[in-house]
C-alpha positions in Angstrom: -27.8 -16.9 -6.5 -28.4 -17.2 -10.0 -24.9 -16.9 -11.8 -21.5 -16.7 -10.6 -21.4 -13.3 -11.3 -24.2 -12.3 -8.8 -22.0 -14.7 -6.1 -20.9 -13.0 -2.4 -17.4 -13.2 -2.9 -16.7 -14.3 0.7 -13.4 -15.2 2.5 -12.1 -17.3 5.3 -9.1 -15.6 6.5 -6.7 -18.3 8.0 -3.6 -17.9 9.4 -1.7 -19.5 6.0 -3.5 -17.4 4.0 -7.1 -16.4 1.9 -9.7 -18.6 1.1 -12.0 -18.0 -1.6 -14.7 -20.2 -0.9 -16.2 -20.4 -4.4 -12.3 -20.7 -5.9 -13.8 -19.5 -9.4 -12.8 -16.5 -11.7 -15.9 -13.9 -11.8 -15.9 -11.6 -14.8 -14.1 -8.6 -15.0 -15.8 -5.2 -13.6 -19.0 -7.7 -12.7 -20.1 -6.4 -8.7 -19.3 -8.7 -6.1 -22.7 -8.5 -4.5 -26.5 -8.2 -5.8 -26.9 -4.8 -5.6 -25.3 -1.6 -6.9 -22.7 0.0 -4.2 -23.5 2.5 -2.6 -20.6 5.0 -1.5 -21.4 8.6 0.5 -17.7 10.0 -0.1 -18.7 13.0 2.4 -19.7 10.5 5.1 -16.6 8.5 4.5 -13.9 10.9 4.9 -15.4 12.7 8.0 -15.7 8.9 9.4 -11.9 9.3 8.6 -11.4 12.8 10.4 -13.4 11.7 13.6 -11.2 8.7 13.4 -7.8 10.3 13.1 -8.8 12.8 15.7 -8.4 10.8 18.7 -4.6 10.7 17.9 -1.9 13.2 18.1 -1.2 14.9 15.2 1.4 16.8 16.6 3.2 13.2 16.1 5.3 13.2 13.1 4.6 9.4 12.0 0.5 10.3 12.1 1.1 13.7 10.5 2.7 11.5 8.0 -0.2 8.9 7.9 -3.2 11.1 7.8 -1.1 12.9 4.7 -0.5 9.7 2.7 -4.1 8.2 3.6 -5.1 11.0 1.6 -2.8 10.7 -1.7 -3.3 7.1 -1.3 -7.2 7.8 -1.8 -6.4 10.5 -4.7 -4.1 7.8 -6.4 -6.6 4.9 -6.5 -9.3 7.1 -8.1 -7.0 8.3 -10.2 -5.6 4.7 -11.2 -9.0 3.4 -11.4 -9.5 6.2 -14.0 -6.7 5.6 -15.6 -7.7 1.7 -16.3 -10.8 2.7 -17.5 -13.2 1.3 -14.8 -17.2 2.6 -14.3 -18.3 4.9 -11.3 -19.0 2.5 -8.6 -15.6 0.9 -9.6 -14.0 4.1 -9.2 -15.7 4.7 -5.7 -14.7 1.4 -4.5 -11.3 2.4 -5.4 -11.1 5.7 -3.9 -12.5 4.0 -0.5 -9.8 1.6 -0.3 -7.1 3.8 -0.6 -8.5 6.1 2.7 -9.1 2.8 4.3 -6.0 0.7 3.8 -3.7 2.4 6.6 -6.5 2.6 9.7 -4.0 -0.1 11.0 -1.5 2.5 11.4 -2.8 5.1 13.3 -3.5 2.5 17.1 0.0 0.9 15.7 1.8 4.3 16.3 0.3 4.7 19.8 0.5 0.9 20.9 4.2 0.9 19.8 5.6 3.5 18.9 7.1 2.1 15.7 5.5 1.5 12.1 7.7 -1.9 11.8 5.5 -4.4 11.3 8.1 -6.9 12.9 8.4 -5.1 16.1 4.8 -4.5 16.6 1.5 -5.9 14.6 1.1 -6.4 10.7 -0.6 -2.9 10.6 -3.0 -4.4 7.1 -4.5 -6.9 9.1 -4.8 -5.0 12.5 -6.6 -2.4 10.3 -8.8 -4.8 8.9 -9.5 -6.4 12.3 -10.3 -2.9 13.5 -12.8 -2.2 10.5 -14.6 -5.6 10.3 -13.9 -7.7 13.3 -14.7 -4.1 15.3 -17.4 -3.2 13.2 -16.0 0.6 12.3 -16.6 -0.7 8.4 -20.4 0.8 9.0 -18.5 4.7 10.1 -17.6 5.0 6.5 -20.5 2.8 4.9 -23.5 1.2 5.3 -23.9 -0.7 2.4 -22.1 -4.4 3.5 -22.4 -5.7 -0.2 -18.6 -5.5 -1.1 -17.4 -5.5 2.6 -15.6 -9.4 1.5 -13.6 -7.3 -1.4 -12.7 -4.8 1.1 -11.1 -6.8 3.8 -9.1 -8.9 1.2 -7.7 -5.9 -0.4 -6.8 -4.2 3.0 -5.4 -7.3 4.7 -3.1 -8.1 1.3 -1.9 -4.6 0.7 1.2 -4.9 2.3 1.9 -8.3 1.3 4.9 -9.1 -0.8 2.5 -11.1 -3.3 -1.4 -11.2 -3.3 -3.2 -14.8 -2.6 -3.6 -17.2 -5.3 -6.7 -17.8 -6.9 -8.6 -14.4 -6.8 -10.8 -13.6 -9.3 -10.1 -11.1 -11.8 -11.5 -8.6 -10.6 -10.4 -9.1 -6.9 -6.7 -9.0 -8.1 -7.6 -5.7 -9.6 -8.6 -3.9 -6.8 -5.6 -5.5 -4.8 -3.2 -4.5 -7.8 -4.7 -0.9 -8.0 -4.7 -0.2 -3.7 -1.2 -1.9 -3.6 0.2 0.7 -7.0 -1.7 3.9 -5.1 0.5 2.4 -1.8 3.4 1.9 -3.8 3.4 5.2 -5.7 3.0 7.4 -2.5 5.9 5.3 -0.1 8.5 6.3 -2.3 6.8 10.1 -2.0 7.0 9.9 1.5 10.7 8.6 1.6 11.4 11.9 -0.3 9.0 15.2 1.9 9.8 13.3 5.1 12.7 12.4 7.6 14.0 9.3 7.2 15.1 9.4 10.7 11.2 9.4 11.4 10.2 6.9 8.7 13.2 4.4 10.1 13.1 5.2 13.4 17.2 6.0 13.5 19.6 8.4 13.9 20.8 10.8 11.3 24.2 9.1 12.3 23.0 5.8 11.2 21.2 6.9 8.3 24.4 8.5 6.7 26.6 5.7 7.6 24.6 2.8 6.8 26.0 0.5 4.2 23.6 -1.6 1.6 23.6 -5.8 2.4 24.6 -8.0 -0.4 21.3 -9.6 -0.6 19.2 -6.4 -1.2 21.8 -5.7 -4.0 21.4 -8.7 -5.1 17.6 -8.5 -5.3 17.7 -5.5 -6.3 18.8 -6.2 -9.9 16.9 -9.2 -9.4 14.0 -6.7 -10.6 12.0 -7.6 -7.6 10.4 -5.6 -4.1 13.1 -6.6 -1.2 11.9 -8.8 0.7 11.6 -7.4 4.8 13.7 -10.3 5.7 16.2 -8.7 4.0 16.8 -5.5 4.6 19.0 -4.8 7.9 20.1 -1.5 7.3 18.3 2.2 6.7 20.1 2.0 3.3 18.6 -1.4 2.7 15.3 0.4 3.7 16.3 3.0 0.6 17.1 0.7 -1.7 14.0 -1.7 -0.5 11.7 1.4 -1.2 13.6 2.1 -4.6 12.5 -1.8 -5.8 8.9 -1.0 -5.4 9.0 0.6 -8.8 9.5 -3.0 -10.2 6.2 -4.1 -8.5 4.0 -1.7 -10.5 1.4 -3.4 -12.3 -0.7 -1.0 -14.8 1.2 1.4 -17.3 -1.2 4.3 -15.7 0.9 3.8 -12.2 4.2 4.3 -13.7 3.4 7.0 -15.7 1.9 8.8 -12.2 5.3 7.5 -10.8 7.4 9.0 -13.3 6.0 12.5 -13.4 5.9 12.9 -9.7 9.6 12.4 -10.0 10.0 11.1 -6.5 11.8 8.3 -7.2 15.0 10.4 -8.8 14.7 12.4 -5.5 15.0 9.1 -3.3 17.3 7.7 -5.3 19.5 11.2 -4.8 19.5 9.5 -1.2 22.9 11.1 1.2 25.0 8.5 2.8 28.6 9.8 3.9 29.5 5.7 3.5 31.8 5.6 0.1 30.2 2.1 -0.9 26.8 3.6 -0.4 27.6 6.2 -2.6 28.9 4.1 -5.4 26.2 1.6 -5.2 23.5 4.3 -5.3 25.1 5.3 -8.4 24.9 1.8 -9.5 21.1 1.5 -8.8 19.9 4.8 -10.2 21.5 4.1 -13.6 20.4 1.1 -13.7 16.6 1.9 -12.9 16.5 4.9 -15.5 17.4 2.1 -17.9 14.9 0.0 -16.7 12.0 2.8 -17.1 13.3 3.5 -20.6 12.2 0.2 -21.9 
């Protein structure tokens, strides 16, 4: 290896966290490997369709997964655009966002649930799956960024990304986990919550908001899981999300879907509920006017 740009970026992955093995920043838009990536998009997303086939998409939740696999792809292009990044940037972008959920799909049938704490922390069970499995080499042949990959997958539902990526490794976690981001509040709005909770309509509309996810709430911060104990607390978790937005382009996207007025519009028969939703949506609109 001649320079640290032309490094392997490779990882340990432990159960306390990521380990970059070289802990040294690479340069910005640099590749991660020696050669140029090489990305068949055609071969990808019918690797993605053979994939998704063996499960039942008469199932609401992977209905709802294939769909936001999709926009999540769409989105990190977009973003990666948007940032101003070359070609095989771009590509590497737009095939981590139809990777990132694989987890999801054996989740679903396994348990029934898309809970992480009732079942398996669907980011790495989808990494496992894709590089522990081998199903990586479905959507590409080309192994050269495979270590960038993985880290993105396995952090992109983390509440924070590891310390001591390089730059350009936190840039394609911070544009995977914005696509993610961007589209979770879109699916909190075209689909049941009842589905995306798994509870009744009953307990949806009666659900009250915890103190502590109010309080972190104007906290400007994501709720933390630990948190939330309520479907409202799920609402208002998926509200905070806008706060977690990294580049200018995402938030833009965000705002001119205009999903997050429509979840925010979220109908609880619970008077406090009411009220606080009230609270939060003026004080988000005042937060996106800065």
């Amino acid at each position: 290896m001649k320079q640290i740009e032309e490094m392997q970026y490779h990882l340990m992955f432990h159960k306390e966290g990521y380990k970059n093995h070289y802990n040294m920043p690479l340069k910005k838009n640099v590749r991660l490997g020696s050669f140029r990536m090489r990305i068949d998009r055609t071969k990808a997303m019918a690797a993605f369709e053979e994939y998704t086939s063996h499960y039942d998409i008469s199932d609401e939740k992977i209905r709802l997964k294939i769909e936001h696999t999709k926009r999540v792809n769409q989105l990190c292009e977009q973003i990666a655009i948007g940032i101003g990044l070359e070609e095989e940037n771009i590509d590497i972008a737009w095939l981590l966002g139809l990777l990132h959920d694989v987890g999801r799909f054996e989740q679903i049938k396994r348990y029934g649930t898309f809970k992480d704490s009732e079942s398996v922390d669907h980011a790495n069970f989808g990494a496992d799956i894709l590089f522990v499995d081998g199903k990586i080499r479905d959507y590409i042949e080309d192994a050269s960024e495979d270590a960038l990959l993985e880290l993105a997958i396995r952090a992109h539902s983390a509440y924070r990304i590891p310390e001591g990526l390089s730059e350009r490794a936190q840039m394609f976690c911070n544009i995977l986990r914005d696509a993610d981001k961007i589209d979770i509040i879109r699916v909190n709005t075209e689909f049941p919550l009842e589905e995306v909770y798994n509870v009744t309509t009953e307990e949806l509309e009666t659900a009250a908001i915890t103190p502590a996810v109010m309080e972190s709430f104007y906290e400007e911060h994501a709720v933390l899981r630990s948190l939330k104990k309520t479907p409202a607390d799920h609402v208002v978790g998926h509200v905070s999300l806008v706060y977690e937005l990294v580049y200018p382009v995402s938030v833009r996207i965000m705002k001119e879907q205009g999903f997050i007025e429509k979840l925010m519009d979220f109908q609880s028969r619970n008077p406090a509920t009411i009220r606080q939703m009230e609270e939060i949506r003026g004080y988000l609109q005042k937060y996106l006017e800065k």
